[in-house]
Every structure is written in structure tokens, then in C-alpha cells.
C-alpha positions as CSV (number, residue, x, y, z in Angstrom):
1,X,0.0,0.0,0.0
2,X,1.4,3.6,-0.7
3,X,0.3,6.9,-0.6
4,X,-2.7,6.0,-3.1
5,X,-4.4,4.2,-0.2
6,X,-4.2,1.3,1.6
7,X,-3.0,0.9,5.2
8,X,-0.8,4.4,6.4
9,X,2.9,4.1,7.1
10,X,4.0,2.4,10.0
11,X,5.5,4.6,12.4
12,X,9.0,3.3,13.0
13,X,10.9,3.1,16.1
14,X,14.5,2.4,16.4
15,X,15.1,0.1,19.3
16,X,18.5,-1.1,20.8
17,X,19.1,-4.3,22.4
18,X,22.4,-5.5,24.6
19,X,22.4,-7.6,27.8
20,X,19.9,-7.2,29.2
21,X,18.4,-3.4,28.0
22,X,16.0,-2.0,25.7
23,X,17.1,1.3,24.6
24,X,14.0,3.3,22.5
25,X,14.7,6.1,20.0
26,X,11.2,7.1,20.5
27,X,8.9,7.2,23.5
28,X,5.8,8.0,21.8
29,X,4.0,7.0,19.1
30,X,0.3,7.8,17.6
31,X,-2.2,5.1,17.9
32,X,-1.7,2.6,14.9
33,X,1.0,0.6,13.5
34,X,4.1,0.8,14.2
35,X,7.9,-0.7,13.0
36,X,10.1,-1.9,15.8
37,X,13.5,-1.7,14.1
38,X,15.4,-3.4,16.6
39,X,19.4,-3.5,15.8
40,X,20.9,-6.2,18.3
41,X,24.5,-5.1,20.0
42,X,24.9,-7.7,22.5
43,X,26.1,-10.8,22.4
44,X,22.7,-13.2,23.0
45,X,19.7,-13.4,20.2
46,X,17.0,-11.5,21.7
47,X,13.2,-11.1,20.7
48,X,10.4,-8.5,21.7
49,X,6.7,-8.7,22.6
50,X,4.3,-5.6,23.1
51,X,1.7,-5.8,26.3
52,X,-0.8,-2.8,26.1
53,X,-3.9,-2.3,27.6
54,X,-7.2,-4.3,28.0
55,X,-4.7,-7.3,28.2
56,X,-3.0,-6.6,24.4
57,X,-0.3,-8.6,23.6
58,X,1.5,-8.8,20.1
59,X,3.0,-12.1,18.9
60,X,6.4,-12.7,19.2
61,X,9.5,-11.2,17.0
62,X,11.4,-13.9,15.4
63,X,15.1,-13.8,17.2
64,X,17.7,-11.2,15.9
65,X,20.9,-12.7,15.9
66,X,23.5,-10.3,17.4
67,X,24.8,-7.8,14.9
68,X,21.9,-7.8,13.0
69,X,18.7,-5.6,12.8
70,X,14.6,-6.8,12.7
71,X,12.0,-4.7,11.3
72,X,8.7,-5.9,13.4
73,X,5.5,-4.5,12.8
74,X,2.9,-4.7,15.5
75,X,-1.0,-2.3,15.4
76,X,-1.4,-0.5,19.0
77,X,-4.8,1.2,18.5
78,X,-5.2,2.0,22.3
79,X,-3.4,4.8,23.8
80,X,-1.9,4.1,26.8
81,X,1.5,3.0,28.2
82,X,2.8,-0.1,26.0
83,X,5.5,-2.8,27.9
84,X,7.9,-4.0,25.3
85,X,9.8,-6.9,27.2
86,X,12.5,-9.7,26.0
87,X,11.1,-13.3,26.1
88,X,14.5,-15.0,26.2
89,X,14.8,-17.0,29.2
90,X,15.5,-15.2,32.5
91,X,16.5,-11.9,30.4
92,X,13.4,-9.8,31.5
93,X,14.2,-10.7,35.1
94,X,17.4,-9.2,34.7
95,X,15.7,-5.8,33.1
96,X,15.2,-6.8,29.5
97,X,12.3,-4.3,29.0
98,X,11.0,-0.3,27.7
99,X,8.3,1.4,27.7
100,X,6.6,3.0,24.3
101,X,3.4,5.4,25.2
102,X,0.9,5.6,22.3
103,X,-1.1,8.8,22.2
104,X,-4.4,9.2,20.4
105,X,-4.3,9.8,16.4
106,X,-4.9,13.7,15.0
107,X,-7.9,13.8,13.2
């Protein structure tokens, strides 16, 4: 889809991930979808899932392999505060997680 219609750009988000941190570009985001680009510097693969409100949860990124960088697209229509959190074993124990607040859309 392009600017002739279809679904509206993502909004993208650079995102940073090392043992055991999230780092976020961007802390806010209108409602809608929105691209994760998640580049991984540490040494471990990690992956990401979004938790919203009303009990939201996205699916699970496929694993980026340290060095490399994942584009994942998730839809957060809510507003509210948004958990973005490292399913790895035992890495969002050891703080593997950010926060992304989602604001209304402009009309």
C-alpha cells in the first residue's frame, strides 16, 4: 500500500538491544502501526513482545541474531503506556524491557 491508499505508514521506532536493556529512539507514538526496528548489540539473540492495555499482547518477534537488525511491525490502537519486554529466558528478570506510550491519532 502507498500513498494512493491502503493501510498508512507504520511509524517506525528504532530500538537497541544488549544484555539485558531495551534502549528506545522514541517514547511516543500515535495510535496505529508501528515498526520496531530493533538493531541487536549484544552478544545473545533476543526477541520482543508488546503488552498494552485491556490485556493486548502482540505475537512474538522472530530472534535477531546479534549484529543484525529486525523490522517488526505490530497495530497499537489504544493509547496508553505499552511494555515492550524480552522473552528470552531469564533476560526480562534481569531488566530486559522499555516502555513506548501511544497517544491518540490527530484527526
Amino acid at each position: 500500500a502507498g500513498p494512493s491508499g491502503g493501510l498508512p505508514p507504520a511509524t517506525p521506532v528504532g530500538m537497541s538491544a544488549r544484555e539485558f536493556s531495551f534502549g528506545v529512539y522514541r517514547t511516543r507514538v500515535p495510535a496505529g502501526r508501528v515498526r520496531l526496528n530493533v538493531h541487536n548489540f549484544g552478544e545473545d539473540p533476543h526477541d520482543v513482545q508488546v503488552r498494552g492495555p485491556g490485556g493486548y499482547r502482540s505475537s512474538v518477534s522472530p530472534e535477531v541474531e546479534p549484529g543484525e537488525t529486525l523490522r517488526f511491525t505490530v497495530r497499537l490502537r489504544r493509547p496508553g503506556r505499552y511494555l515492550l519486554i524480552c522473552l528470552q529466558p531469564g533476560h526480562a528478570a534481569q531488566g530486559m524491557k522499555a516502555y513506548l506510550r501511544v497517544r491518540k491519532k490527530r484527526s
